[in-house]
C-alpha positions in Angstrom: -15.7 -8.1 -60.3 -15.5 -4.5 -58.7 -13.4 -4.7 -55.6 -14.8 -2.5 -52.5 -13.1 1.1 -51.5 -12.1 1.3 -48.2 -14.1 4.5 -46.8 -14.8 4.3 -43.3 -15.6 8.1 -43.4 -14.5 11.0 -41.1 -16.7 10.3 -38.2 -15.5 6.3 -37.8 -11.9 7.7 -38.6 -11.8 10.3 -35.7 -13.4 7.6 -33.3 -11.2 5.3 -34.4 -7.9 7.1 -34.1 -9.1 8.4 -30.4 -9.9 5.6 -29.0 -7.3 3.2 -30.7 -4.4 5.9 -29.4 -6.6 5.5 -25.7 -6.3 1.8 -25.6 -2.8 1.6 -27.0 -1.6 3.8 -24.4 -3.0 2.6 -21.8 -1.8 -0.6 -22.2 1.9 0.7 -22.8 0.7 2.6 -19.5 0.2 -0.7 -17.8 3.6 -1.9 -19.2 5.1 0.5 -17.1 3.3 0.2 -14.0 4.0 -3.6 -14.0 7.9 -3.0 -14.7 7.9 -0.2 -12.2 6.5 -2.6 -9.9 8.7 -5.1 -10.5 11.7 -3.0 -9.4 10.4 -2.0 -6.3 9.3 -5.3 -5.8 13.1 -6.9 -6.1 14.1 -3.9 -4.7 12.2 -4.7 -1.4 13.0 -8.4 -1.2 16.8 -7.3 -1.2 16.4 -4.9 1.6 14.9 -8.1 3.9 17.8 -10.1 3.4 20.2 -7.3 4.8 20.9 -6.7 8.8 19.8 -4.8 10.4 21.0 -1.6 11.0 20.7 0.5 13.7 17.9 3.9 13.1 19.5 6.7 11.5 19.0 10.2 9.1 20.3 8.3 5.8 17.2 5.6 7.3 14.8 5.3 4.6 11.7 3.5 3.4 12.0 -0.6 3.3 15.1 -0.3 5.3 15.9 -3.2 7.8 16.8 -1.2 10.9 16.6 -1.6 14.7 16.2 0.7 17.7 16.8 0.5 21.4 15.0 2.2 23.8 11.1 2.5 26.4 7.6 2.0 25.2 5.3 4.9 26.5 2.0 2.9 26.3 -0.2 5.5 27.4 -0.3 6.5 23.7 -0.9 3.5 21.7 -3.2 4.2 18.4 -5.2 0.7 17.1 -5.5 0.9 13.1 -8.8 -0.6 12.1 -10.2 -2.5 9.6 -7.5 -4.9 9.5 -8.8 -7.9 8.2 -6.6 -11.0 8.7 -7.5 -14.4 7.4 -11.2 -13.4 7.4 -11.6 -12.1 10.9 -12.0 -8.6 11.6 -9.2 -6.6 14.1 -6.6 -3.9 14.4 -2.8 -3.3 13.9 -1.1 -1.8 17.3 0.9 1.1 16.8 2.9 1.5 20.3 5.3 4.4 20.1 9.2 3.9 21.6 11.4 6.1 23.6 14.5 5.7 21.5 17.3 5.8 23.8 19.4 8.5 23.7 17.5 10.5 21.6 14.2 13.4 22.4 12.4 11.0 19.8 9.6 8.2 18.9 8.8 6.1 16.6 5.4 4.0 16.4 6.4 0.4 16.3 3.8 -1.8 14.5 3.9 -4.5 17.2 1.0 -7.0 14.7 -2.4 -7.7 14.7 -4.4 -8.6 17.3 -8.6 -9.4 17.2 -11.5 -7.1 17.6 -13.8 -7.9 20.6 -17.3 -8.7 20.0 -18.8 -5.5 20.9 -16.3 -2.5 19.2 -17.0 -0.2 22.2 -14.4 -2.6 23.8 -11.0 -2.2 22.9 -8.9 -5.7 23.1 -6.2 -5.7 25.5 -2.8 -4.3 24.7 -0.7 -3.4 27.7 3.0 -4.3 27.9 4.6 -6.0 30.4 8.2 -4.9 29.6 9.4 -1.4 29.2 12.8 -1.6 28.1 13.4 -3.0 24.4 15.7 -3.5 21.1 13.1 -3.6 18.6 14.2 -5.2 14.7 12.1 -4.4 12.0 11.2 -3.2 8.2 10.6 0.9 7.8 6.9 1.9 6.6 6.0 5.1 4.9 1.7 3.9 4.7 0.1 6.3 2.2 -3.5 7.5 3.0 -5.4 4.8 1.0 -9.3 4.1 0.9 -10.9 5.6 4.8 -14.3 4.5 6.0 -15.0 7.4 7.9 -14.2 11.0 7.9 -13.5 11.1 11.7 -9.9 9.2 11.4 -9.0 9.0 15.0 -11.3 8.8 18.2 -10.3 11.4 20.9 -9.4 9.2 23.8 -6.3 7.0 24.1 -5.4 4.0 23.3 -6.8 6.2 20.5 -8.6 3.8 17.2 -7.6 5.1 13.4 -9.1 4.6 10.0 -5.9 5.1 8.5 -2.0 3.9 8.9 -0.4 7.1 7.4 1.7 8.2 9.1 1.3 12.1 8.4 -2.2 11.2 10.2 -0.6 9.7 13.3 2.3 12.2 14.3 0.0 14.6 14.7 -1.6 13.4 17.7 1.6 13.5 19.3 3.6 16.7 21.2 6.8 15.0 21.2 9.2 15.0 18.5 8.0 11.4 16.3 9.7 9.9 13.3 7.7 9.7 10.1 8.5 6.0 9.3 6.3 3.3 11.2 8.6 0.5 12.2 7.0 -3.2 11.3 8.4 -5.2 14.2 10.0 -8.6 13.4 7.8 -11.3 14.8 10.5 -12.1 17.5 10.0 -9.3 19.2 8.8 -10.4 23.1 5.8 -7.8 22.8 4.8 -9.1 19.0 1.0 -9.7 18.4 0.1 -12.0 15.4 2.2 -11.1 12.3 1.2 -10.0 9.0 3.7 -10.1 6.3 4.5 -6.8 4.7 3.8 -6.5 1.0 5.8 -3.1 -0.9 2.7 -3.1 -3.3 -1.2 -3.6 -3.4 -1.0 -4.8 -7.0 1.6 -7.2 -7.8 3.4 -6.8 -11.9 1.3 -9.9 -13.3 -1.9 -7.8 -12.7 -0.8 -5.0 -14.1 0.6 -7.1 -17.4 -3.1 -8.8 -17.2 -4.6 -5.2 -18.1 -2.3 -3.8 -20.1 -3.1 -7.6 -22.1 -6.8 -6.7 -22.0 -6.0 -2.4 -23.4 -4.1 -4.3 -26.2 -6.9 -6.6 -27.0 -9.8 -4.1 -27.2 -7.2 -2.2 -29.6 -6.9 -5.2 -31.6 -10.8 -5.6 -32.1 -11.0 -1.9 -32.4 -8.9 -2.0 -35.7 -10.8 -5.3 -37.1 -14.0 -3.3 -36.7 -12.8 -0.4 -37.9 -11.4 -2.7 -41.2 -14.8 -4.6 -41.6 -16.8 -1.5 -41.4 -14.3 0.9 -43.7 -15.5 -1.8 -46.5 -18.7 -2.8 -45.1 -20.0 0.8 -45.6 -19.2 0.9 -49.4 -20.7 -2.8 -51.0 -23.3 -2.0 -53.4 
């Protein structure tokens, strides 16, 4: 009995080797997302568990820090689009006076819902003025926008977006970059939403680098099958 040749020929070769090198690395790709992940993940969790300390320049991103000093709520900026457990509202942004220096920082004071009709704004005055505010540093990146105008004109001013390269511009005063996310304790909290450092956990990644490695696997079976295939008599 005459035993098949494997030929695929040079066309199924070329495709083969592309797209087999595509899926491989992609998955390996994934691989490193998730692991990547992962640190940043533990890293976070760490940073919650520390005290706070108090705002300074060595200050960074996921720090637990805390701040003394006034709101100014003539400037408050409402992020929208914040949807929290299926209803439809904003995040308050309410910057603070930080005592002793010529400096704000937007406190994210929670989430508060949207009136029926959006041409209302909810209400979000303060009743204190003086404050020592705990919390967990932001540095929001752009992310997906709804609308090419970002802010309205008028204050309390509404934004499609939570970066904070946006926001600082619509401030004259000298503003930190870093959005503080208030501890729910705070006296002027709204409803609080649990920070997460990620939008897509490790497992998810892992789950598509699983599904890169599978299409590979088929890829090289068909590949196989056809390279004999091709050549029976």
């Amino acid at each position: 009995m005459r035993r098949n040749k494997f030929k695929p020929g040079k066309r199924i070769t070329v495709f083969f080797i592309f797209f087999a090198g595509l899926f491989f690395s992609l998955g390996l790709w994934q691989i490193e997302r998730g692991q990547a992940k992962t640190v940043i993940i533990s890293e976070f969790n760490s940073n919650l568990k520390e005290q706070p300390k108090y705002l300074n320049n060595d200050s960074k991103k996921w720090d637990r820090v805390f701040v003394e000093g006034k709101w100014d709520k003539s400037k408050q900026i409402l992020i929208d689009n914040i949807i929290h457990k299926g209803i439809a509202g904003y995040k308050v942004l309410t910057p603070l006076e930080i005592e002793g220096q010529d400096k704000l920082i937007l406190v994210d004071r929670g989430w508060i819902k949207r009136n029926k009709s959006r041409e209302i704004l909810p209400n979000i005055d303060l009743k204190e003025n003086t404050v020592k505010v705990s919390g967990v540093l932001e540095l929001p990146e752009l992310g997906l926008v709804l609308s090419d105008d970002l802010l309205t004109e008028g204050w309390p001013k509404v934004s499609q977006t939570k970066n904070s390269e946006i926001l600082v511009k619509e401030y004259e005063e000298n503003i930190s970059n870093f959005i503080l996310l208030a501890d729910p304790l705070l006296k002027n909290s709204l409803e609080y939403i649990k920070i997460t450092p990620t939008n897509m956990m490790p497992s998810k990644h892992y789950g598509y680098a699983a599904q890169w490695f599978l299409m590979f696997f088929v890829l090289c079976l068909m590949f196989v099958w056809f390279g004999f295939k091709r050549n029976e008599k």
